[in-house]
Backbone as CSV, one residue per row, in Angstrom:
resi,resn,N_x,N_y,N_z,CA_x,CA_y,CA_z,C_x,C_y,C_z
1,UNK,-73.573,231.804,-87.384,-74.348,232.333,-86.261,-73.546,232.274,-84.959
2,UNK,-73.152,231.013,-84.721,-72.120,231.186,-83.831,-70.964,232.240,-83.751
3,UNK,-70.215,232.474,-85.000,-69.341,233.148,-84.769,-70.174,234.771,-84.289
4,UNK,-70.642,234.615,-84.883,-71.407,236.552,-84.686,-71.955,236.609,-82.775
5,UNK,-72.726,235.423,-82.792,-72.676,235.688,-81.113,-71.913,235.695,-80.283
6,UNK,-71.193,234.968,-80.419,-69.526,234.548,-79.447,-69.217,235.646,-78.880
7,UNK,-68.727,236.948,-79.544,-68.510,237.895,-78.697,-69.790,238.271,-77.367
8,UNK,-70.980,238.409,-77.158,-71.634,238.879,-76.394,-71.930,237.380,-75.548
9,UNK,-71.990,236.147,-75.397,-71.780,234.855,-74.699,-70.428,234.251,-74.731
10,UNK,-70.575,233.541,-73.228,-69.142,232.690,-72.699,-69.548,231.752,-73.571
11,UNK,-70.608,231.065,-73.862,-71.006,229.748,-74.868,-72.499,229.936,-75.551
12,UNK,-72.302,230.393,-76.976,-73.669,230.546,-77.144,-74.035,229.542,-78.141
13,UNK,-73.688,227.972,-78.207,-74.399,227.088,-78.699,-75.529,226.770,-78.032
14,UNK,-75.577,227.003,-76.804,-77.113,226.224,-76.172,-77.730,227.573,-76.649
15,UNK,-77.883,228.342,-76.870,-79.020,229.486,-76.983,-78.857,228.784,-78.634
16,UNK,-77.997,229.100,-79.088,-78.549,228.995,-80.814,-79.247,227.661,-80.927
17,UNK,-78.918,226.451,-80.448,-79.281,225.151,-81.002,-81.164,225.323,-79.949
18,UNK,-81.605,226.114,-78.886,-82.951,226.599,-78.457,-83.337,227.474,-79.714
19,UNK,-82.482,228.175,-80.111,-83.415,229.375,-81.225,-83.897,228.575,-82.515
20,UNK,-82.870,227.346,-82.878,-83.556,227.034,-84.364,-84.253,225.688,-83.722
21,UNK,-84.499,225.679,-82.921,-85.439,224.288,-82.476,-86.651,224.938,-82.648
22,UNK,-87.212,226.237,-82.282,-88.371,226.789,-82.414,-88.552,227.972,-83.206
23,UNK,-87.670,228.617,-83.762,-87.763,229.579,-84.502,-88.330,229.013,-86.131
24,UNK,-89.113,229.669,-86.529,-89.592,229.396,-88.249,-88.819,230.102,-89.290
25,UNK,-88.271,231.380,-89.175,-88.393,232.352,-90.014,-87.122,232.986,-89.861
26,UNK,-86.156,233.158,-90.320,-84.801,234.081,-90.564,-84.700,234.874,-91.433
27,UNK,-84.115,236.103,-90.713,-83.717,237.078,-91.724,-82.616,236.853,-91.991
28,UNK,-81.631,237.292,-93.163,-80.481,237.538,-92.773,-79.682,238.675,-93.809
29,UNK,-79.119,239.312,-93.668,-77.820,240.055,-94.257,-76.913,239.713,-94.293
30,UNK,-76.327,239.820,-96.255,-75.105,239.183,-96.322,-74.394,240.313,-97.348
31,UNK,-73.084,240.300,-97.335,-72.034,240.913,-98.143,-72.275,240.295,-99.458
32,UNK,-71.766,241.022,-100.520,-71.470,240.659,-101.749,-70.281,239.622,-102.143
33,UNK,-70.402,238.880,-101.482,-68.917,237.717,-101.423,-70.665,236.486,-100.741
34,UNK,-71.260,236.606,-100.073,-72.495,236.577,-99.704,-72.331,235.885,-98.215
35,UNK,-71.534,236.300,-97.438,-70.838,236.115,-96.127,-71.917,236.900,-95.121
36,UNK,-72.229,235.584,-94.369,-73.490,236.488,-93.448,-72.433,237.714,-92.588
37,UNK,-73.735,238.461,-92.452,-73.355,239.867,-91.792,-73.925,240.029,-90.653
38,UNK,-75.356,239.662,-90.386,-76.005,239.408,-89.503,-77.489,238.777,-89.700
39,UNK,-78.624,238.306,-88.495,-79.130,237.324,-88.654,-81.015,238.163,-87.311
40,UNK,-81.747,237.219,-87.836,-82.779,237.410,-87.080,-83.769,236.214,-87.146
41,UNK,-84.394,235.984,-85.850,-84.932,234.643,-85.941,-86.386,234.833,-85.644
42,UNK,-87.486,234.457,-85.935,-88.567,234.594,-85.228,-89.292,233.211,-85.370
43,UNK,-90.516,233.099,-84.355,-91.137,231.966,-84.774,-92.884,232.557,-84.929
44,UNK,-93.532,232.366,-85.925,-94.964,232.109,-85.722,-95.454,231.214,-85.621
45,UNK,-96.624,231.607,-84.642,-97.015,230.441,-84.117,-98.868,231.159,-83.445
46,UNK,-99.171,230.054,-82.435,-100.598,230.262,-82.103,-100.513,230.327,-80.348
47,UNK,-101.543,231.076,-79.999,-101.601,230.800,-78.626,-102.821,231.199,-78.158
48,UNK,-103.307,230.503,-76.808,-104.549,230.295,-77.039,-104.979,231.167,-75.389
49,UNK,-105.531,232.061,-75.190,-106.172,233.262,-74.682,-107.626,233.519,-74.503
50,UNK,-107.809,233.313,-73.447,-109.336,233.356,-73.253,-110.375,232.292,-74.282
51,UNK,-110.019,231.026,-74.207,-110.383,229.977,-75.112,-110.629,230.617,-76.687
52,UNK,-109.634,231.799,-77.320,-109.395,231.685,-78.836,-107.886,231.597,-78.952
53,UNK,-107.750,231.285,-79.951,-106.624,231.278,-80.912,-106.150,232.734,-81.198
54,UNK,-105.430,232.842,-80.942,-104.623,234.476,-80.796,-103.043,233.903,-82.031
55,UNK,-102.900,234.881,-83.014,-101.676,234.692,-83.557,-100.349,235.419,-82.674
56,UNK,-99.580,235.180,-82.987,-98.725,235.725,-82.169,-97.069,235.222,-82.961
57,UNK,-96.268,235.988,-82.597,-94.861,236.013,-83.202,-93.773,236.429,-82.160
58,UNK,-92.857,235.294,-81.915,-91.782,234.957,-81.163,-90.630,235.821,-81.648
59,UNK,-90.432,237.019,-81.068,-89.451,237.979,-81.837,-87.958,237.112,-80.831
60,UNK,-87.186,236.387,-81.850,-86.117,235.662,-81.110,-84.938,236.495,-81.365
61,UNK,-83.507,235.435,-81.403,-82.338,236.098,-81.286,-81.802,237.029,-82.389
62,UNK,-81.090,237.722,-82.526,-80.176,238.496,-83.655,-78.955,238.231,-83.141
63,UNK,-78.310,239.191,-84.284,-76.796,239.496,-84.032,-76.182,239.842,-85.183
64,UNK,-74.590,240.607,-85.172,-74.521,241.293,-86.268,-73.012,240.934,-85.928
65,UNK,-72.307,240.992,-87.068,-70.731,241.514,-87.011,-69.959,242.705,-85.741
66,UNK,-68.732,242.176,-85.341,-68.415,243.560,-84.719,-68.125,244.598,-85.519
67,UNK,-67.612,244.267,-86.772,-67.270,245.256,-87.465,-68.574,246.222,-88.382
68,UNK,-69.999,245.785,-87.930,-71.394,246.064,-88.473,-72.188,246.953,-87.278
69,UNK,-71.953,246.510,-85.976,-72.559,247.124,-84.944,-73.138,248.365,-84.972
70,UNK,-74.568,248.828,-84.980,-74.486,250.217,-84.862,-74.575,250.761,-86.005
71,UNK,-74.710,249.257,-87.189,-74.705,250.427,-88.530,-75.903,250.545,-89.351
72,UNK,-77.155,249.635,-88.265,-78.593,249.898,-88.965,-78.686,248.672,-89.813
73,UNK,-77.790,247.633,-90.000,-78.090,246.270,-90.411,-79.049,245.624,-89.784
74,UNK,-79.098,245.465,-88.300,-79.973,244.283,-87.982,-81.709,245.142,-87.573
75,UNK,-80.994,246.704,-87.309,-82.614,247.047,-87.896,-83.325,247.369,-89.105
76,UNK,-82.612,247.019,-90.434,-83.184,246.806,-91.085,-84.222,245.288,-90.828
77,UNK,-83.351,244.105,-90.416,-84.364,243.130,-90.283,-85.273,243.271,-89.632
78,UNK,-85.122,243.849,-88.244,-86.127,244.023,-87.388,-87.504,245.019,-87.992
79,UNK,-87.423,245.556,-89.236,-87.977,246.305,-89.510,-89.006,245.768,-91.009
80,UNK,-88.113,244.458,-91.416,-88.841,243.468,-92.391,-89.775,242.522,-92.183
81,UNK,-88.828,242.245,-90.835,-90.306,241.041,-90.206,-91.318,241.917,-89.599
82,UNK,-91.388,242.861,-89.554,-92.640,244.074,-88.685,-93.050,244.104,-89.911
83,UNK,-92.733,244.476,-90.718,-93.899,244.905,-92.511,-94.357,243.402,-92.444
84,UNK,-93.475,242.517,-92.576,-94.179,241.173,-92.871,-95.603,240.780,-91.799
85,UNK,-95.296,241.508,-90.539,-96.266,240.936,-89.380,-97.179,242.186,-89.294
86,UNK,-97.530,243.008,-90.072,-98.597,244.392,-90.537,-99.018,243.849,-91.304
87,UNK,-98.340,243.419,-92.482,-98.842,243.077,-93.969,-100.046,241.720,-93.193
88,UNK,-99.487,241.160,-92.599,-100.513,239.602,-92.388,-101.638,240.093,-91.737
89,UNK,-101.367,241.040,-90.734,-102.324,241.434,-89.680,-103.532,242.504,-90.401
90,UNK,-102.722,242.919,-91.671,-104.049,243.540,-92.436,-104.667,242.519,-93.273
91,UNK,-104.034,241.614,-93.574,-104.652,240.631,-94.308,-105.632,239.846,-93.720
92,UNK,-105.385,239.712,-92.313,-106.247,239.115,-91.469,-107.144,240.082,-90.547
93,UNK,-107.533,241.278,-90.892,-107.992,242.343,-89.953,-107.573,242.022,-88.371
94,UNK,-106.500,241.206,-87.859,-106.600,241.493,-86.190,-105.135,241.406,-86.017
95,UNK,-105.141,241.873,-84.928,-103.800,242.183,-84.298,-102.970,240.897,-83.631
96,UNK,-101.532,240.749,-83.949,-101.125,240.061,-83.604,-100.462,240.340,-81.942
97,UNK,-99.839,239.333,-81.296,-99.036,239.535,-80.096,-97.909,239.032,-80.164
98,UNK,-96.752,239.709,-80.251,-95.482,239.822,-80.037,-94.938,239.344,-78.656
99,UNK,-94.059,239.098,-78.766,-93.568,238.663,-77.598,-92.103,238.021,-77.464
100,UNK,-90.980,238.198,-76.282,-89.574,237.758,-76.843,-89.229,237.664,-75.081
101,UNK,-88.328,237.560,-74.556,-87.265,236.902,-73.425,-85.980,237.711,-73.563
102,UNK,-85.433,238.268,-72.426,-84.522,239.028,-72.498,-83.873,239.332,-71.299
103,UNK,-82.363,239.387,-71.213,-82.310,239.697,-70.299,-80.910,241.401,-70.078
104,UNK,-81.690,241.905,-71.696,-80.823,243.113,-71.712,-81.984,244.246,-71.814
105,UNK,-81.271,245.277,-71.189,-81.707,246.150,-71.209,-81.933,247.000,-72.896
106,UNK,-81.007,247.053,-73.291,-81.124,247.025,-75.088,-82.153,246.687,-75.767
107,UNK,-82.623,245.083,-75.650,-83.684,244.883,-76.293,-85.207,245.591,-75.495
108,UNK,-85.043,245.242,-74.358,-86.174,245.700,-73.485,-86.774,247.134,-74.126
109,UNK,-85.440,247.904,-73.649,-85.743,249.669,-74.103,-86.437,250.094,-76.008
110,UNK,-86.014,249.060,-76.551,-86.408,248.897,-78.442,-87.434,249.333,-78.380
111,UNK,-88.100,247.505,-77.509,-89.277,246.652,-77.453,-89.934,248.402,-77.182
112,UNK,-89.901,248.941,-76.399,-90.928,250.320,-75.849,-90.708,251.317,-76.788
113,UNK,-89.514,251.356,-77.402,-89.984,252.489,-78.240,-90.595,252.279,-79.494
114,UNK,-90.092,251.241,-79.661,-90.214,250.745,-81.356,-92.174,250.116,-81.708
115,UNK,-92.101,249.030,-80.319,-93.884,248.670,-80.503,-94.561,249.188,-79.480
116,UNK,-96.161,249.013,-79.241,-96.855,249.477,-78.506,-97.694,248.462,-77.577
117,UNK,-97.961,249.303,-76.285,-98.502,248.074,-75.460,-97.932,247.009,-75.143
118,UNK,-96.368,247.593,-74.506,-95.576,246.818,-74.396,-95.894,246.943,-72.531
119,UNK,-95.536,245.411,-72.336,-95.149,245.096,-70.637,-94.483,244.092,-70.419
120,UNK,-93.439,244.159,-69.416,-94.235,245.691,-68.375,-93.844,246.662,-68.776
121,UNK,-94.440,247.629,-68.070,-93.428,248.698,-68.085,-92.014,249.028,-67.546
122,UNK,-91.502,249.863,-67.185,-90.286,250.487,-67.456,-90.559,250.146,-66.148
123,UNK,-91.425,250.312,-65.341,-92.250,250.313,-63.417,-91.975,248.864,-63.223
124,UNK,-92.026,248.170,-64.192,-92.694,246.756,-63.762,-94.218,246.454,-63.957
125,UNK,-95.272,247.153,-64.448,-96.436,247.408,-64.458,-96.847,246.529,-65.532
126,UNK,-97.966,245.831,-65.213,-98.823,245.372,-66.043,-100.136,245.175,-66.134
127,UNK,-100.746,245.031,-67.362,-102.325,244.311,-67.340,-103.298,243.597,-66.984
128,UNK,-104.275,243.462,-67.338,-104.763,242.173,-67.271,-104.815,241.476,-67.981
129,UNK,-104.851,242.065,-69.237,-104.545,241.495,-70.264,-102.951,240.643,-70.467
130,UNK,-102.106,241.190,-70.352,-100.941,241.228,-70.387,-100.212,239.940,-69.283
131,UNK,-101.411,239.606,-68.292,-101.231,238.882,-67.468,-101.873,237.539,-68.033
132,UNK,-102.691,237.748,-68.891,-103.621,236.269,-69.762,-102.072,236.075,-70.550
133,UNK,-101.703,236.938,-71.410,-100.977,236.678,-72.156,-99.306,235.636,-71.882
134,UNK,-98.984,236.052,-70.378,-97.983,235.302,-70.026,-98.144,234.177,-69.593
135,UNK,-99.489,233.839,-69.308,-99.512,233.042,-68.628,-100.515,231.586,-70.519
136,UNK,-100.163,232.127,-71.450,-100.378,231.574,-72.406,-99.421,231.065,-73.242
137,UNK,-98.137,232.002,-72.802,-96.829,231.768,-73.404,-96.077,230.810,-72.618
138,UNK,-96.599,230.967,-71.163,-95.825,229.852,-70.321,-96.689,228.203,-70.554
139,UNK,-97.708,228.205,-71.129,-98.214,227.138,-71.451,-97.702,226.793,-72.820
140,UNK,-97.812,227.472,-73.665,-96.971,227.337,-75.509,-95.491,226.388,-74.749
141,UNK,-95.039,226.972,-74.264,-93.760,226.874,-73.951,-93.624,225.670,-72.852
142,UNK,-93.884,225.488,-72.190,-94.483,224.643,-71.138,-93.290,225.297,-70.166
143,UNK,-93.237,226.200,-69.395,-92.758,226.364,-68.682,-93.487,226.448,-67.377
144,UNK,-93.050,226.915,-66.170,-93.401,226.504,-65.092,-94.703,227.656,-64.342
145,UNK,-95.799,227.008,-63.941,-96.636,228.498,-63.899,-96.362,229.770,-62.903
146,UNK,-97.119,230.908,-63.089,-96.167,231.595,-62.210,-96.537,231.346,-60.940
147,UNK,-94.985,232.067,-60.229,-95.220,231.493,-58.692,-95.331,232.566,-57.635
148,UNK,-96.404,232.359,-56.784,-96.845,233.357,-56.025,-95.714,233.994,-55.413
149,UNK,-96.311,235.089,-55.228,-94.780,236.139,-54.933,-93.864,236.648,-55.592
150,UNK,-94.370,236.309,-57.091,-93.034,236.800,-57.797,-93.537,237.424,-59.000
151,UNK,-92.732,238.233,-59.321,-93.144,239.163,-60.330,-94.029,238.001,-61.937
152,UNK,-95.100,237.948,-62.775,-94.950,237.184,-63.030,-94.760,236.872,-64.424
153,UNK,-94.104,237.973,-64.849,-92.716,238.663,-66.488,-91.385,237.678,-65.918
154,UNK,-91.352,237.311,-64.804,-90.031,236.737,-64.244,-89.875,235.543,-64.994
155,UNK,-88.814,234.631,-65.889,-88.896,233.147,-65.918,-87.471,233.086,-65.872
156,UNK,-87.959,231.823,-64.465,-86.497,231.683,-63.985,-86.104,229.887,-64.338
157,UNK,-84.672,230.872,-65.013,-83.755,228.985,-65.252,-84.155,229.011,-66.346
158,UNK,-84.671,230.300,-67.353,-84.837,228.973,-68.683,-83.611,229.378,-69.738
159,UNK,-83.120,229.949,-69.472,-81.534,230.073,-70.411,-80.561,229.360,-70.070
160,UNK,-81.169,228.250,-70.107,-80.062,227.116,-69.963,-78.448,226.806,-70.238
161,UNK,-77.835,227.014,-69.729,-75.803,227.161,-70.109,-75.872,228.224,-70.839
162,UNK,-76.735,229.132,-70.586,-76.270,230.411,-72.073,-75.938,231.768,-70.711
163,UNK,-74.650,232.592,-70.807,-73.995,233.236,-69.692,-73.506,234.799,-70.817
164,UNK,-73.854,235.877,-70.587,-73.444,236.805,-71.225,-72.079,236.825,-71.061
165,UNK,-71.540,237.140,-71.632,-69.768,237.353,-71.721,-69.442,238.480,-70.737
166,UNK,-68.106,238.782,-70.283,-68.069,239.843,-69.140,-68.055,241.105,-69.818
167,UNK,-67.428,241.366,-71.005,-67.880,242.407,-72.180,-68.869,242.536,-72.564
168,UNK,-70.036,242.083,-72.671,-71.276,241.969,-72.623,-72.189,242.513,-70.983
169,UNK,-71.388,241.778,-69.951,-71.782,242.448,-68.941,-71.540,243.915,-68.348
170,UNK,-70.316,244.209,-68.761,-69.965,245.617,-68.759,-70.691,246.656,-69.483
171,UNK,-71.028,246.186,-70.815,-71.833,247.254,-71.759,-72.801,247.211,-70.822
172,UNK,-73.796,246.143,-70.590,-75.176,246.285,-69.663,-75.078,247.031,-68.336
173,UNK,-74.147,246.993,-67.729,-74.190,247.885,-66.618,-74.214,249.364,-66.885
174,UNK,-73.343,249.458,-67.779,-73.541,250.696,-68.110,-74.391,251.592,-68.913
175,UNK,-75.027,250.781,-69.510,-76.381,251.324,-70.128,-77.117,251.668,-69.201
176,UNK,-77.591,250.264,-68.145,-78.710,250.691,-66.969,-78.027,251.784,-66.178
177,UNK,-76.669,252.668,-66.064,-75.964,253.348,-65.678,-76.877,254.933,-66.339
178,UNK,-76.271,254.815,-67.765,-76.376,255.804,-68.693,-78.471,256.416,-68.410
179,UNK,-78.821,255.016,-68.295,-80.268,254.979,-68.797,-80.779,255.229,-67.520
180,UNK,-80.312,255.071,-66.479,-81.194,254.992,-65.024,-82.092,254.129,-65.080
181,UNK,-81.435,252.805,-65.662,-82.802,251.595,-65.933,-82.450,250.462,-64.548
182,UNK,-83.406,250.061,-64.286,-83.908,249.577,-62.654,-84.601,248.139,-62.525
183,UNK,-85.089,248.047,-63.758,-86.197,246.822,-63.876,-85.715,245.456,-63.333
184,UNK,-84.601,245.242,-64.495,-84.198,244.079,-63.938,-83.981,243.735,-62.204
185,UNK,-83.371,244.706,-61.677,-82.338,244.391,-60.399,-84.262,244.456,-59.089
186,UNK,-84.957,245.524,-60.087,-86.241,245.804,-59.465,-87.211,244.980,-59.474
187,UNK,-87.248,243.738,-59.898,-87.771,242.702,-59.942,-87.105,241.314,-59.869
188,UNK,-85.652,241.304,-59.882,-85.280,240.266,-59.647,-84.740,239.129,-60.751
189,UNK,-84.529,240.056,-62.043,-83.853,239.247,-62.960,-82.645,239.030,-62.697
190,UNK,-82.067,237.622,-62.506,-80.491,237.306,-62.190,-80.225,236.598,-63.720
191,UNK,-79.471,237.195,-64.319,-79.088,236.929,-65.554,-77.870,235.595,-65.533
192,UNK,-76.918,235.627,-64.561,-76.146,234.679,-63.836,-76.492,233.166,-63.733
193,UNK,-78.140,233.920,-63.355,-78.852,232.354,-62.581,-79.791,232.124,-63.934
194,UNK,-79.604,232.293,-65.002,-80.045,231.912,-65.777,-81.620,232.483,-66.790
195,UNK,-81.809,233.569,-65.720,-83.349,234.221,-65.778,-83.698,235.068,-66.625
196,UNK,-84.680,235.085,-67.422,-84.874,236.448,-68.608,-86.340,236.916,-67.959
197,UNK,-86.212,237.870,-68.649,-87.600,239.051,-68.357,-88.357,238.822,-69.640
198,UNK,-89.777,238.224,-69.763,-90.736,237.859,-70.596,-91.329,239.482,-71.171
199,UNK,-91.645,239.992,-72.098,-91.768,240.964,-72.555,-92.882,241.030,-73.906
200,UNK,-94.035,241.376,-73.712,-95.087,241.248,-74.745,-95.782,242.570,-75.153
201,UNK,-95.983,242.673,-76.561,-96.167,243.897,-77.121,-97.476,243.427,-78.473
202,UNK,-97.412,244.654,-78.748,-98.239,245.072,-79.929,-97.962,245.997,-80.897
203,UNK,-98.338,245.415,-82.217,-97.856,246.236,-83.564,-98.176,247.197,-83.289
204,UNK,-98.642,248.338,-84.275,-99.294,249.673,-83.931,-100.618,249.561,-84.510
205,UNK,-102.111,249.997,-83.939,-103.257,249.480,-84.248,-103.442,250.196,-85.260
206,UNK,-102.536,251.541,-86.295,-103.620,251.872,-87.304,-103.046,250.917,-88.918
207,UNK,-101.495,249.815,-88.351,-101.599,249.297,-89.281,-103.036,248.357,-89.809
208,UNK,-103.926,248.148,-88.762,-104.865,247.040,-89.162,-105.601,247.592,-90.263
209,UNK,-105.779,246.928,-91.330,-107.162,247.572,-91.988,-106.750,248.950,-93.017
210,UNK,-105.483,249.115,-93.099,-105.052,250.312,-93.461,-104.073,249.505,-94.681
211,UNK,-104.574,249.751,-95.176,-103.683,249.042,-96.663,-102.698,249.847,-97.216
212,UNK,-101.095,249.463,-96.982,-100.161,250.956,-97.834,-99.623,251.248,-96.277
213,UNK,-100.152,250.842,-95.134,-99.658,251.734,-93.954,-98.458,251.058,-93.428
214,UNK,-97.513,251.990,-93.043,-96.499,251.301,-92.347,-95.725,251.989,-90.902
């Protein structure tokens, strides 16, 4: 795992040794020699929303080979733990809440196309709902509540010693380049200073109840 992140972090043991402290669940892809190829972490877990129990799933880190990049490996995983988190959510008739930390534009842009009822938006825009919800994850998590004046998707300082690589920073500029993406700098994510953008979504509602649907 280390080796596969290294390229996109100056040091990415403090992020990995945070991901398997709370993560449950790994995907992974391996070669026929059975040499990981790449990796996906999630955690399930509970969180508690308007005094119920809400399920919910910690979509955590990936990563893939350089020589794999781009070749539909790690969305295959991303696309196993989603059947796995449909399959439960029909099993249980209700919808789960997704949710992950980021401070790339890459994952952000997925998160919107790929699930639904994602925030914020692309604006910065959010719910009310969406506003119970962060402020449920910052309790799971025990992080700090939000603070007036500030956007409150913002959590600042919690990527502790973990620093994108300057090759890593270059691709990101230029995506938000390519993409005309704004969010971060438009709300105040300093990736430097340690800060990710909190990001919460939803499966698609006609998996519920729909047996066979994907």
């Amino acid at each position: 795992m280390l080796t596969l992140t290294q390229p996109s972090y100056v040091d990415p043991s403090a992020l990995i040794e945070r991901e398997l402290k709370t993560c449950s669940r790994a995907y992974v892809g391996r070669d026929v020699d059975g040499k990981l190829l790449c990796f996906y972490l999630t955690e399930w877990h509970e969180l508690e929303i308007d005094g119920k129990r809400t399920p919910a799933v910690y979509l955590g880190l990936s990563a893939t080979t350089q020589q794999t990049k781009n070749t539909g490996l790690v969305a295959a995983l991303y696309a196993e733990a989603l059947k796995e988190i449909t399959e439960e959510q029909e099993r249980r008739s209700t919808l789960y809440l997704l949710w992950s930390t980021t401070a790339s534009p890459t994952i952000f842009l997925a998160m919107s196309i790929f699930l639904e009822q994602v925030e914020p938006s692309v604006a910065g825009a959010f719910s009310e709902s969406g506003l119970k919800a962060v402020a449920a994850i910052r309790r799971y998590r025990k992080l700090s509540p939000i603070r007036a004046g500030e956007h409150p998707f913002v959590l600042r300082g919690v990527a502790e010693r973990t620093l994108y690589s300057s090759d890593e920073i270059l691709r990101i500029e230029k995506i938000k380049k390519r993409k005309s993406f704004t969010l971060f700098d438009d709300i105040n994510v300093h990736e430097a200073m340690s800060d990710r953008l909190l990001v919460v979504a939803r499966t698609p509602k006609k998996t519920v109840g729909s047996k066979g649907a994907r």
